[in-house]
C-alpha positions as CSV (number, residue, x, y, z in Angstrom):
1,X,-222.4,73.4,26.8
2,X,-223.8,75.9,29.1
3,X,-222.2,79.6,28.6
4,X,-220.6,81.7,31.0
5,X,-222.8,84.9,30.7
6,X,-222.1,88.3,33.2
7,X,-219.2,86.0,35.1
8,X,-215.9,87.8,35.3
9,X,-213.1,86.4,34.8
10,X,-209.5,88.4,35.7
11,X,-206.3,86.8,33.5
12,X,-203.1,87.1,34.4
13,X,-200.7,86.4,31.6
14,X,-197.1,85.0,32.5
15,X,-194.2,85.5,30.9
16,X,-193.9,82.7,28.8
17,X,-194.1,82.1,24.9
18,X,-197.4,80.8,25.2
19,X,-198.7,84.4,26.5
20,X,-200.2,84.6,22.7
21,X,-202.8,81.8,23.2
22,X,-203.6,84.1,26.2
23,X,-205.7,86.4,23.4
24,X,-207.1,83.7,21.3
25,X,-208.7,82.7,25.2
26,X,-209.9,86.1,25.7
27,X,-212.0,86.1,22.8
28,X,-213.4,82.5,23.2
29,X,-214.0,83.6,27.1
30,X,-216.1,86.7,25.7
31,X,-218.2,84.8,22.9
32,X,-219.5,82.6,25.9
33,X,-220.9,86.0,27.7
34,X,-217.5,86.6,30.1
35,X,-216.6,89.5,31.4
36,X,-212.6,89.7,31.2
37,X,-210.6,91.9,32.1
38,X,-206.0,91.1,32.8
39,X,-203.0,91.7,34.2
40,X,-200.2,91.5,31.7
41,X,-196.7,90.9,33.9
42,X,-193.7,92.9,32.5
43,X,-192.7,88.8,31.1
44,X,-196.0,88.9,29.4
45,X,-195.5,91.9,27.2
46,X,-192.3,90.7,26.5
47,X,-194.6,88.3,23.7
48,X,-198.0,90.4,23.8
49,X,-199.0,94.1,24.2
50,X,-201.4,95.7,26.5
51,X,-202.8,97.6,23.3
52,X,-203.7,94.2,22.0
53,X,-204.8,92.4,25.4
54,X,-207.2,96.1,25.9
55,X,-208.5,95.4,22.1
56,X,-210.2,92.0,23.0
57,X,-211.0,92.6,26.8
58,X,-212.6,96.4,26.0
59,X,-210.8,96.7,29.5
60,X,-208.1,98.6,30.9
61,X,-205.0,96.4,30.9
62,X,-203.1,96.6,34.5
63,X,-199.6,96.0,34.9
64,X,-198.1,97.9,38.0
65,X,-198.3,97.4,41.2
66,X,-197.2,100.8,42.5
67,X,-199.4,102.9,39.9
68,X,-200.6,105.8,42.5
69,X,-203.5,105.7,39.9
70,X,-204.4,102.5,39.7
71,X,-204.2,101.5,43.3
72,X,-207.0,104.4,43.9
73,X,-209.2,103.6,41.2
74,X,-208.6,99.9,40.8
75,X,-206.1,98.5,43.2
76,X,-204.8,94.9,43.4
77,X,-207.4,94.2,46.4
78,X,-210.3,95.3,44.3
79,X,-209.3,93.6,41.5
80,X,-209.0,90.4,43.1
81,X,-212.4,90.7,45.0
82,X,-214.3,91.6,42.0
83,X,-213.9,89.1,39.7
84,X,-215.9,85.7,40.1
85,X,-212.4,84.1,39.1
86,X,-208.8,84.4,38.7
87,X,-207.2,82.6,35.7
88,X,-203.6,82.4,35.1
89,X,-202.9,81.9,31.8
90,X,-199.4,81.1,31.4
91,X,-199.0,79.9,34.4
92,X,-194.7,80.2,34.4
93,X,-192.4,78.4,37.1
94,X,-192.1,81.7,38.8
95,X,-195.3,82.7,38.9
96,X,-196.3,79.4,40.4
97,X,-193.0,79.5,43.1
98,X,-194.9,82.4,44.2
99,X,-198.3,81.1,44.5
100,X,-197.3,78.5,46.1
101,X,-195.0,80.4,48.4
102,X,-196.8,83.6,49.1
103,X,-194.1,86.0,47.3
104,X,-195.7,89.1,46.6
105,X,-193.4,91.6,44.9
106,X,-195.6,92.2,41.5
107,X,-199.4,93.1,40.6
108,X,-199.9,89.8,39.5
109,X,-198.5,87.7,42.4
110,X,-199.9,90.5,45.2
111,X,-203.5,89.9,43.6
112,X,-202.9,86.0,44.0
113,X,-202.0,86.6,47.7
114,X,-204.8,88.8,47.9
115,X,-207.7,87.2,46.8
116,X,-210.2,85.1,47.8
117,X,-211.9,84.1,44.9
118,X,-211.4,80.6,43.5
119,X,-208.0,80.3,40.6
120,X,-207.1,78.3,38.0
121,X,-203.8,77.7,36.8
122,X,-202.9,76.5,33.5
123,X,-198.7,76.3,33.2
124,X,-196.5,75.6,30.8
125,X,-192.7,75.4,31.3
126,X,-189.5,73.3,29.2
127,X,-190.4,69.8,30.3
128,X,-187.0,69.9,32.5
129,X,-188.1,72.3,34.6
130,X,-191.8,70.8,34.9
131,X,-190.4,67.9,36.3
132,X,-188.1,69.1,38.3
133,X,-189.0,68.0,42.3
134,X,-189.0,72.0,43.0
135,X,-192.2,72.4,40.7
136,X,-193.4,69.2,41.5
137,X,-193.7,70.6,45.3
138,X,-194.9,74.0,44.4
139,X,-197.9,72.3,42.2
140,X,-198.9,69.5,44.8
141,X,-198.9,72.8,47.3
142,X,-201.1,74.8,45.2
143,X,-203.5,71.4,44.7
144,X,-203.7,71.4,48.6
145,X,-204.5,75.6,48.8
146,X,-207.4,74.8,46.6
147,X,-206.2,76.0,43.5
148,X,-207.1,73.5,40.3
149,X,-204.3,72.8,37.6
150,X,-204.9,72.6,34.3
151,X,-202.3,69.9,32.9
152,X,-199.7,70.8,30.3
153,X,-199.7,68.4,27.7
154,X,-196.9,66.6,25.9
155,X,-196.0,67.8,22.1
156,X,-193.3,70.2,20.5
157,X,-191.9,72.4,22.9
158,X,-191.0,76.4,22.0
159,X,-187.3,75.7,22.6
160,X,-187.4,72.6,19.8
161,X,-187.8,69.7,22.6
162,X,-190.6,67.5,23.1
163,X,-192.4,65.9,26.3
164,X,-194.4,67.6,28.8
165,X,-194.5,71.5,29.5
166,X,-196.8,72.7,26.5
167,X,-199.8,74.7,27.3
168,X,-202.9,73.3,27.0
169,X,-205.4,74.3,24.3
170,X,-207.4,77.1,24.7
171,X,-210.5,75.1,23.9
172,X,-209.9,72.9,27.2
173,X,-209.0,75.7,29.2
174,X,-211.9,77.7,28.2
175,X,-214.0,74.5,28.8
176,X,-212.4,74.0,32.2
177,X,-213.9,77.4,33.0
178,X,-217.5,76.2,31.8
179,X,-217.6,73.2,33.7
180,X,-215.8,74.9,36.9
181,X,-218.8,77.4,37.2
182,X,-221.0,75.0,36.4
183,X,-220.1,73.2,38.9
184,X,-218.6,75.7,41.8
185,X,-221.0,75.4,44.8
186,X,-220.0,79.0,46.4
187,X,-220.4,79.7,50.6
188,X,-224.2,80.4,50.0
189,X,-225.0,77.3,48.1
190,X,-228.3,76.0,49.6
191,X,-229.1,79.3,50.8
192,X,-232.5,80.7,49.4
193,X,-232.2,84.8,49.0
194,X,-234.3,87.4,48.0
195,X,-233.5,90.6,46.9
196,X,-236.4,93.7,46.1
197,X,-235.3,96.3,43.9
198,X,-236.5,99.3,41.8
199,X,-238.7,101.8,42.1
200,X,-242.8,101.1,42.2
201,X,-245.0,102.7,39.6
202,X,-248.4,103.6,41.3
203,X,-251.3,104.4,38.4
204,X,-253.2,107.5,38.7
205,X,-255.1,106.8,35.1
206,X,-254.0,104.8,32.1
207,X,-251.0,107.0,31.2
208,X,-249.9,108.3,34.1
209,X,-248.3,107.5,38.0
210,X,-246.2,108.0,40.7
211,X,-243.0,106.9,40.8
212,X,-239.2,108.0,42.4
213,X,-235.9,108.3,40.9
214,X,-234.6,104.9,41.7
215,X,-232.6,102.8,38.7
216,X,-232.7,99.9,40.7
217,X,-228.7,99.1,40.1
218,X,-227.8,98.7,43.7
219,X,-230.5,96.1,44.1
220,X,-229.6,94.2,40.8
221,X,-225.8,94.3,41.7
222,X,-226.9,92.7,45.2
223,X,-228.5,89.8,43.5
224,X,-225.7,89.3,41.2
225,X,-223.6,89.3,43.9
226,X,-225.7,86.6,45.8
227,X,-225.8,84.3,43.0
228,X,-222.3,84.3,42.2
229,X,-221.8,83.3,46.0
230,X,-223.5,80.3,45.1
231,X,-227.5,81.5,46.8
232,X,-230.9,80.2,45.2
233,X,-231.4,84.0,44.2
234,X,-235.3,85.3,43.9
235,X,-235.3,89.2,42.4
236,X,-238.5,91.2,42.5
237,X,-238.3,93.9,40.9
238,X,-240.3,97.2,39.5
239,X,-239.6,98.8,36.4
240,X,-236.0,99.1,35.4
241,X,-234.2,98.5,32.2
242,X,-231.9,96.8,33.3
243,X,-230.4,93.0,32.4
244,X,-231.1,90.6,34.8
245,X,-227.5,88.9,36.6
246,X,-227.0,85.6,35.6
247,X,-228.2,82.7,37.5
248,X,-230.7,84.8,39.1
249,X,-234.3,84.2,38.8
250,X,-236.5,87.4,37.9
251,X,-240.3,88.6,38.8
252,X,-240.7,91.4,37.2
253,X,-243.5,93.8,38.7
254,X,-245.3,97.4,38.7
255,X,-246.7,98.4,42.0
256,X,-246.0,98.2,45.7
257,X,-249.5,95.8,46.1
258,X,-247.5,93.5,43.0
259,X,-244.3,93.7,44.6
260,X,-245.6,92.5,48.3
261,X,-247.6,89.4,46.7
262,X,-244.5,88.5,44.6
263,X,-242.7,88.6,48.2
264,X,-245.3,86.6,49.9
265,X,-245.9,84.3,47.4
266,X,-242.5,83.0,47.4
267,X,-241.7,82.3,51.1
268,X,-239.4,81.4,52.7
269,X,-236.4,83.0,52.6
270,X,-233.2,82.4,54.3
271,X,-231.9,86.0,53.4
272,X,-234.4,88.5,52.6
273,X,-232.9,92.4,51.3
274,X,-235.4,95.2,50.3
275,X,-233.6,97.2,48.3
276,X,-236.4,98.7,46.6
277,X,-237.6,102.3,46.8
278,X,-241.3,101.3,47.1
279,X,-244.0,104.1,47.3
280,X,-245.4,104.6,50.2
281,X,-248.6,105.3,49.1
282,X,-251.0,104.8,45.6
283,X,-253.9,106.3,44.5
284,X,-256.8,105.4,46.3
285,X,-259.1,105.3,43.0
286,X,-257.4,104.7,39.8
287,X,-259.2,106.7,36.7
288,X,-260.0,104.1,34.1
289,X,-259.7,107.1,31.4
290,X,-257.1,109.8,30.8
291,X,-258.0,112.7,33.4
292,X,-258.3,115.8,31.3
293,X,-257.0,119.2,32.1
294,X,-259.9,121.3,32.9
295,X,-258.9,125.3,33.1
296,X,-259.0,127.2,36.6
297,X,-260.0,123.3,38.2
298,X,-257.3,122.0,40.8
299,X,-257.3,118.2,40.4
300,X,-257.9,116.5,43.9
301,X,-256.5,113.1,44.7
302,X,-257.0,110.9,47.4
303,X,-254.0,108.6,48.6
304,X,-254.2,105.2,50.4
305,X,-251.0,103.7,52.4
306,X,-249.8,100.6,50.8
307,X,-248.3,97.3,52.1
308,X,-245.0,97.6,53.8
309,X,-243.1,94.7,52.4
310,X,-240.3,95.2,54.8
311,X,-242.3,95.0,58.4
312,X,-244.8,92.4,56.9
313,X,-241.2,90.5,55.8
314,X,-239.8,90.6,59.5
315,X,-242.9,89.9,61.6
316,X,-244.0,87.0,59.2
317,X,-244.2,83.7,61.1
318,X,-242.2,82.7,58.0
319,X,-239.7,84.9,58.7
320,X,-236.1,84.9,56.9
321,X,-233.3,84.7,59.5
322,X,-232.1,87.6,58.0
323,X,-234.0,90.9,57.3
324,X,-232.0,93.8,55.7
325,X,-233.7,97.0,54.3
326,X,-232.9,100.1,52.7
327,X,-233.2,104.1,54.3
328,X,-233.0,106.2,51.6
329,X,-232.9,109.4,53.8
330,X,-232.0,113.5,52.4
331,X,-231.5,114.4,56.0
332,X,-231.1,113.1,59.8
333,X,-229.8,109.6,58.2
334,X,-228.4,107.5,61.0
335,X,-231.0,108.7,63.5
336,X,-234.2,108.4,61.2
337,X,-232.8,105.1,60.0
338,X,-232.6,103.6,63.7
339,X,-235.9,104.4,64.2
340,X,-236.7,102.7,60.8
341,X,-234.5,99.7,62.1
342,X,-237.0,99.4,65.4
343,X,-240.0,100.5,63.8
344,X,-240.1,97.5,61.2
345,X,-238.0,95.1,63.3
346,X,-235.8,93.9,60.6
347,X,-232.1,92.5,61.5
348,X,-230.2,95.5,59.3
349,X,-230.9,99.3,58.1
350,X,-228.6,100.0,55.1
351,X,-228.6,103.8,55.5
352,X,-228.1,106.0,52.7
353,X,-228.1,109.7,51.7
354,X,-230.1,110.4,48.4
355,X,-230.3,114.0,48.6
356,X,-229.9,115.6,44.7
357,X,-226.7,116.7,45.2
358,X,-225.5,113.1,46.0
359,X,-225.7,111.7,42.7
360,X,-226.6,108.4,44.4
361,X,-230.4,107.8,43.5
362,X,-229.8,106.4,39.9
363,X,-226.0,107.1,39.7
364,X,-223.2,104.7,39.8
365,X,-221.7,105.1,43.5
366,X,-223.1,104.9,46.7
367,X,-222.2,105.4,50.3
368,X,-223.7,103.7,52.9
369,X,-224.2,102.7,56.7
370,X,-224.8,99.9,58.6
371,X,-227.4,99.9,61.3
372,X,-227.9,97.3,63.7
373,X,-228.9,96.7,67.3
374,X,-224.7,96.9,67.9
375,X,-224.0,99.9,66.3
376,X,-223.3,102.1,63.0
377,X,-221.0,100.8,60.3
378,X,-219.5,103.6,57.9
379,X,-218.8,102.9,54.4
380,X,-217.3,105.2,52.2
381,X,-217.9,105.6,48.6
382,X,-218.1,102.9,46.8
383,X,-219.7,101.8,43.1
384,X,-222.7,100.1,43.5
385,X,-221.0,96.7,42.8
386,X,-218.3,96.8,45.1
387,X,-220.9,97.7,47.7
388,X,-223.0,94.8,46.7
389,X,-219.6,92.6,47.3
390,X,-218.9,94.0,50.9
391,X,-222.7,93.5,51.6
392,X,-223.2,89.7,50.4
393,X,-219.9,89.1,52.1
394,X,-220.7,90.6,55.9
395,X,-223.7,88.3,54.9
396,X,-222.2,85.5,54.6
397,X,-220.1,85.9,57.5
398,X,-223.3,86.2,59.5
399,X,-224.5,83.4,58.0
400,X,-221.6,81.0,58.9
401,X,-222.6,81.1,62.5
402,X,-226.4,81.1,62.0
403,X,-227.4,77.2,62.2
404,X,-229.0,76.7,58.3
């Protein structure tokens, strides 16, 4: 059975009895390659402890809504945006009366309202109050928002009877996670996307070259970001040490000349985003042999302009519909990165400052703007993966009125 490597998953754990299986999950979740990380609901740690839920997950545990804190650094909307999937595991009568209703007076049940990432809902209830026609309404409603329901089964219940209400496994709700991301078609599916990213190393002899300060994270979050929105994902990239995002497929190159035929090689493109920090120039001659340090000599080389992979990209008679590229400016940013918008006639400019004192080039974070022929769109800071979201998602918004 296929594994669920780099997806992540946020659980929220009901108040029920069953809130135990909730950590056996976690750690079956986590051998597959999941990312996990919960919200335990003040029921919840009535039966389990957020010590013990933070033990498995290596995560921060969240549990209130009105943590000044945590609604800076990780409020309910980001939480809900940046997962690949919510999973509500217990899924209590009163958690699923909210769902179902759009009550919002917890973490938990807020995130729900908030999100727009596919859920799955396994509950588990006294058989009475399963069948009861209130729950019966509130689960057909849920079914009809698009949220799946895993099943209770029928056995032993906690409070001594037996029919239907019991949890199910954790094996069948950890392989209903398999099989739903197996076979989730997100709103890029059919979409073919590339995505550049890295810096370029340009050889001046065998040992040595030209390079730039570029990690390369913002381009690899972007193509993880494409592919879990369902997008036939192509990444080219220079030389990072960095793990490629699942589902994405990865050509891995040195110089700006590798990095253009890579490009070229594999059109078309629906989407196309250079994100790479490619040099603009190599060394016209390469020295097969170490160049030795000769005293008093100055050492003279000569430069030749290399391929620009974003022009070429949006004046190709195979041209993606969509041409985004990347101003990495330390001064004048909106107004040299308009110029850069005309001057390679791509669709989008993503504009941002990578002056030292930034800390963007190679750090986490990044703050960026939006150049088009309509305007400038201002971003504040961000970490490179919620960018990426915001990003794929404006994409896809553009997309949905672009005929495919």
């Amino acid at each position: 059975m296929a594994d669920i490597k780099n997806k992540k998953i946020l659980m929220i754990i009901g108040g029920g009895i069953a809130a135990y299986k909730a950590l056996e999950l976690i750690r079956r979740l986590k051998e597959k390659g999941a990312h996990v990380r919960a919200i335990l609901t003040d029921g919840g740690a009535q039966f389990i402890t957020p010590l013990s839920v933070a033990s498995l997950t290596g995560e921060k545990v969240y549990t209130d809504l009105f943590s000044l804190k945590d609604e800076t650094e990780m409020g309910h909307i980001r939480l809900s945006r940046e997962a690949d999937l919510l999973l509500v595991v217990p899924a209590t009568a009163n958690l699923l009366a909210k769902m179902a209703n759009g009550i919002a007076d917890d973490l938990a049940s807020t995130t729900l309202l908030a999100t727009n990432k596919p859920v799955i809902a396994a509950p588990t209830m006294n058989m009475e109050m399963w069948a009861k026609p209130s729950t019966m309404r509130n689960i057909a409603q849920l079914k009809a928002d698009g949220i799946e329901i895993i099943s209770p089964e029928d056995g032993e219940l906690a409070c001594g009877e037996v029919g239907a209400g019991r949890l199910a496994t954790v094996e069948v709700i950890r392989d209903t996670v398999i099989q739903f991301f197996k076979g989730h078609k997100g709103p890029l599916d059919g979409r073919k996307v590339l995505v550049t990213a890295g810096p370029t190393h340009e050889p001046i002899d065998p040992v040595r070259y030209i390079a730039n300060r570029s990690s390369g994270k913002q381009g690899y979050a972007i193509a993880g970001a494409f592919s879990r929105f369902g997008a036939d994902t192509l990444l080219v990239s220079g030389p990072t040490h960095l793990e490629t995002p699942a589902d994405v497929t990865r050509i891995d190159v040195e110089t700006a000349a590798e990095m253009w035929r890579a490009v070229q090689n594999n059109l078309p493109y629906d989407v196309a985003v250079c994100s790479a920090a490619v040099s603009d120039w190599g060394v016209d001659k390469k020295a097969e042999q170490k160049i030795k340090k000769q005293s008093g000599a100055n050492q003279v080389m000569t430069f030749k302009e290399n391929p620009d992979i974003l022009a070429d990209l949006s004046t190709s008679n195979r041209r993606p519909g969509l041409v985004v590229g990347f101003a990495a400016e330390t001064e004048n940013l909106v107004k040299n990165a308009t110029t850069k918008l005309a001057r390679k006639k791509c669709d989008w400019i993503i504009a941002n400052d990578v002056s030292r004192e930034t800390g963007i080039m190679g750090g986490d974070t990044n703050e960026v703007q939006i150049i088009t022929k309509d305007g400038v769109e201002a971003w504040p800071v961000m970490k490179k993966e919620e960018v990426a979201i915001n990003l794929v998602e404006k994409i896809s918004n553009h997309l949905e009125s672009t005929p495919q």
